[in-house]
C-alpha positions as CSV (number, residue, x, y, z in Angstrom):
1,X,0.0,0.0,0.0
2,X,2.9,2.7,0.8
3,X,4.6,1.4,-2.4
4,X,1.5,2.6,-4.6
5,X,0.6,5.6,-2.3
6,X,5.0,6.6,-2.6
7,X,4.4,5.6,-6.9
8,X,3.7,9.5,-7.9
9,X,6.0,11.0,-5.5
10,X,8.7,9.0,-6.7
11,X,8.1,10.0,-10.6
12,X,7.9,13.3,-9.6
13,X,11.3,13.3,-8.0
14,X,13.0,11.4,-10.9
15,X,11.1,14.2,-13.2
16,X,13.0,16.5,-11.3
17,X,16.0,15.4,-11.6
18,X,15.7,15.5,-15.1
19,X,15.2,19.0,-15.7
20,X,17.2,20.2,-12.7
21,X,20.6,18.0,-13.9
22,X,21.0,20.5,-16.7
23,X,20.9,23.6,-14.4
24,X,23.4,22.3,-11.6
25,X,25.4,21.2,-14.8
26,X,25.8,24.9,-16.0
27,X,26.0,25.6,-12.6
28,X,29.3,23.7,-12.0
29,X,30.6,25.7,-15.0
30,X,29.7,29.0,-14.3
31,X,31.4,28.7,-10.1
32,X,34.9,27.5,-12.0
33,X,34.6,30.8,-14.6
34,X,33.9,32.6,-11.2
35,X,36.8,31.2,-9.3
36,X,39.1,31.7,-11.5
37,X,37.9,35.4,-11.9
38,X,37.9,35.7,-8.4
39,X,41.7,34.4,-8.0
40,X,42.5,37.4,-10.7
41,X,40.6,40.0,-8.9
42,X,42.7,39.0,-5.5
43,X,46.1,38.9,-7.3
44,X,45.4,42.3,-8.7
45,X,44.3,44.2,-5.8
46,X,47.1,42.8,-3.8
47,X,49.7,43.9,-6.3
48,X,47.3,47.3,-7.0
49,X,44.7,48.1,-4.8
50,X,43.6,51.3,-6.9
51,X,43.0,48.9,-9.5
52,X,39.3,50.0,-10.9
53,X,38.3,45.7,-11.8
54,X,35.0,45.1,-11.1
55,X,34.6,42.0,-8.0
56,X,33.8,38.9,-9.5
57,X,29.8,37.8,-9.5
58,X,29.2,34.8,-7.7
59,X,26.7,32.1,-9.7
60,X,23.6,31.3,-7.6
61,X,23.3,27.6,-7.3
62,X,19.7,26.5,-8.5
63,X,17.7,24.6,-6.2
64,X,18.5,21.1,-6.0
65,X,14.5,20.1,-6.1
66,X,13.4,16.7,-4.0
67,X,10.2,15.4,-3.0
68,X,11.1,13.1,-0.5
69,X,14.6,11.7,1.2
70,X,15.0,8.1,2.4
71,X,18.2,6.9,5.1
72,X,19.3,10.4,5.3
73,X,21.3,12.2,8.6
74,X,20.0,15.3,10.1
75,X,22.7,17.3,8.7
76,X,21.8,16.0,5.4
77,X,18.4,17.0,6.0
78,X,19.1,20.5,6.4
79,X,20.8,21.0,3.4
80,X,17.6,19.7,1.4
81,X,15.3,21.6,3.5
82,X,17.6,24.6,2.5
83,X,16.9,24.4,-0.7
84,X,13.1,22.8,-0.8
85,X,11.3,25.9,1.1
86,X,8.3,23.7,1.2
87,X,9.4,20.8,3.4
88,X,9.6,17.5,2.8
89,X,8.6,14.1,2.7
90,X,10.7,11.0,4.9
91,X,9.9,8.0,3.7
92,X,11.0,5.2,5.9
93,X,9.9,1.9,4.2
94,X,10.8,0.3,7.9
95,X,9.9,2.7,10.9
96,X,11.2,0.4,12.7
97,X,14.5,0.9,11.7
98,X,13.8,4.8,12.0
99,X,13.1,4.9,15.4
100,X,16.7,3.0,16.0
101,X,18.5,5.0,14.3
102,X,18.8,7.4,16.7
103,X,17.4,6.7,20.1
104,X,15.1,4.0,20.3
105,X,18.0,1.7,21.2
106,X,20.8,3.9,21.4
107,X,21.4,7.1,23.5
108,X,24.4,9.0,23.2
109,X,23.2,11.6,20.3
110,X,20.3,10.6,20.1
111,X,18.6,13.5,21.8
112,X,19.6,16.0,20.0
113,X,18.1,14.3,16.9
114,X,15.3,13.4,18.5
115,X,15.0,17.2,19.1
116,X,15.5,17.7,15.5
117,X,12.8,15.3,14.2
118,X,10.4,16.8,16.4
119,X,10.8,20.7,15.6
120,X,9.9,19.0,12.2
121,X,6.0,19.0,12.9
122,X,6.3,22.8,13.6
123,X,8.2,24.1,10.8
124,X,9.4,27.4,10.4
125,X,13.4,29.2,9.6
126,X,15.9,27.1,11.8
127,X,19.6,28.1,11.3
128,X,22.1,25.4,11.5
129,X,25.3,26.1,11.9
130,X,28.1,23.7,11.8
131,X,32.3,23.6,12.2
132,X,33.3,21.9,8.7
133,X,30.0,22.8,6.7
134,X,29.4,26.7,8.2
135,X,26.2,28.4,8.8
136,X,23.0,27.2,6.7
137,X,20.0,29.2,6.7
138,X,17.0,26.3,6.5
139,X,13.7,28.9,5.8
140,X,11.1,26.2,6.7
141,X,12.2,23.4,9.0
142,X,9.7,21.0,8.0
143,X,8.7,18.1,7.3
144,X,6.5,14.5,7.1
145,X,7.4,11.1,8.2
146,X,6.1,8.3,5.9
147,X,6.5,4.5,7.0
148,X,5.2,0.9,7.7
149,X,5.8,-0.9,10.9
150,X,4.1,-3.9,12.6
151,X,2.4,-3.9,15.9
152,X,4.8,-5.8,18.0
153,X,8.1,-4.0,16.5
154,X,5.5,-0.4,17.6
155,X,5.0,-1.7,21.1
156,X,8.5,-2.8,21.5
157,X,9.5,0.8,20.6
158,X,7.0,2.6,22.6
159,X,8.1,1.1,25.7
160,X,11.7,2.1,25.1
161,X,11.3,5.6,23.8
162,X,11.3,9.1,25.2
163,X,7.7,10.3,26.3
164,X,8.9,13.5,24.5
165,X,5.7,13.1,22.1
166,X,7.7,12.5,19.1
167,X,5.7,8.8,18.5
168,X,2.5,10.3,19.3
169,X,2.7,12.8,16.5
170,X,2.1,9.8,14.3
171,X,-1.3,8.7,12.5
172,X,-1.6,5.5,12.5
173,X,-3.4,3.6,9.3
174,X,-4.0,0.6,10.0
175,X,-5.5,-2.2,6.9
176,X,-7.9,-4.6,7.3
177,X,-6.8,-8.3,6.1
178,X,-6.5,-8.8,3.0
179,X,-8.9,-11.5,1.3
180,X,-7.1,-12.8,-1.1
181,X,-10.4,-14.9,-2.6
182,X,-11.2,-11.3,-4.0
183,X,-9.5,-10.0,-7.0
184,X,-10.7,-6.7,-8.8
185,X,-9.9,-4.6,-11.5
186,X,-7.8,-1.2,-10.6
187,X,-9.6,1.9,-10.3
188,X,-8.2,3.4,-12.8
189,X,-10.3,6.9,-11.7
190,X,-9.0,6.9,-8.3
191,X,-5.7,6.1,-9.2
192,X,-5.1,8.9,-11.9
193,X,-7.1,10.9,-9.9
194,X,-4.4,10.6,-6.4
195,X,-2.1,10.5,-9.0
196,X,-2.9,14.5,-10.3
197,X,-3.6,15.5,-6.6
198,X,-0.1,14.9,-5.7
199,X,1.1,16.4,-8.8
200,X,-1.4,19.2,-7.9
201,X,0.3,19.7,-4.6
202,X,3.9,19.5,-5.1
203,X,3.8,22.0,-8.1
């Protein structure tokens, strides 16, 4: 069911990527033409700083544009979010393994991303800053958690994690069993239909 419901948002990324590639291509071009103008610039105001050359202008980088990120770090994330104003979608086939990644099992760091994942739900500007990467202006920190999970590996986790709220915040869907005697035709209404809504939305 996630696999279907994830099938547009998926297309819509690799559509992206697509038209986007060319950009950052140019891009990439453009910052080596600048750097090398900018190592000119410096070498001839050092040796004549009444010198009238114009300063070098720095390419803007285009927008790197995602609809969703899967296994990703929270420093990771904030680049993305830095560049997708509109937040974004995780999709974690296995919550499971989500929830371990950083603090269901482990402490250590895991606070602070715990702290991380859960400013998520209220979006907003967030500035990160960091010692190797610098200072990253994120304008909306936020985002949705996508993912499956069954009920024992959910009760195993809800006994060992924080009552900080973060598992709370999540809506839980859960199926009835499948009867496998029964065996429609697609919908081929509803499914172009989701299929326009999401388009609908992300554009």
């Amino acid at each position: 069911a996630i696999n279907q419901a994830m099938r547009p948002v998926k297309a819509m990324q690799v559509q992206w990527a697509k038209k986007d590639a060319p950009l950052l291509s140019e891009y990439e071009t453009e910052l080596k033409i600048f750097k090398k103008r900018e190592n000119k610039y410096v070498d001839v105001k050092a040796k004549t700083p009444d010198s009238d050359i114009k300063v070098p202008e720095k390419p803007e980088k285009p927008s790197a544009r995602r609809s969703f990120v899967e296994d990703i770090t929270v420093e990771a994330l904030s680049g993305v979010l830095a560049e997708n104003g509109r937040g974004i979608l995780i999709y974690a086939d296995e919550l499971s393994g989500f929830f371990g990644s950083f603090g269901a099992y482990n402490p250590g760091k895991a606070g602070k991303d715990r702290a991380h994942y859960l400013e998520l739900w209220n979006g907003g500007p967030r500035q990160i800053d960091r010692v190797g990467s610098g200072s990253t202006l994120v304008p909306n920190w936020s985002g949705c958690i996508l993912g499956g999970i069954q009920p024992e590996p959910r009760q195993k986790i809800a006994s060992k994690v924080e009552d900080d709220g973060l598992l709370q915040r999540f809506l839980p869907v859960i199926c009835r069993d499948a009867k496998m005697e029964i065996d429609r035709r697609p919908d081929m209404d509803a499914i172009n239909a989701y299929k326009e809504l999401v388009e609908a939305l992300y554009w």
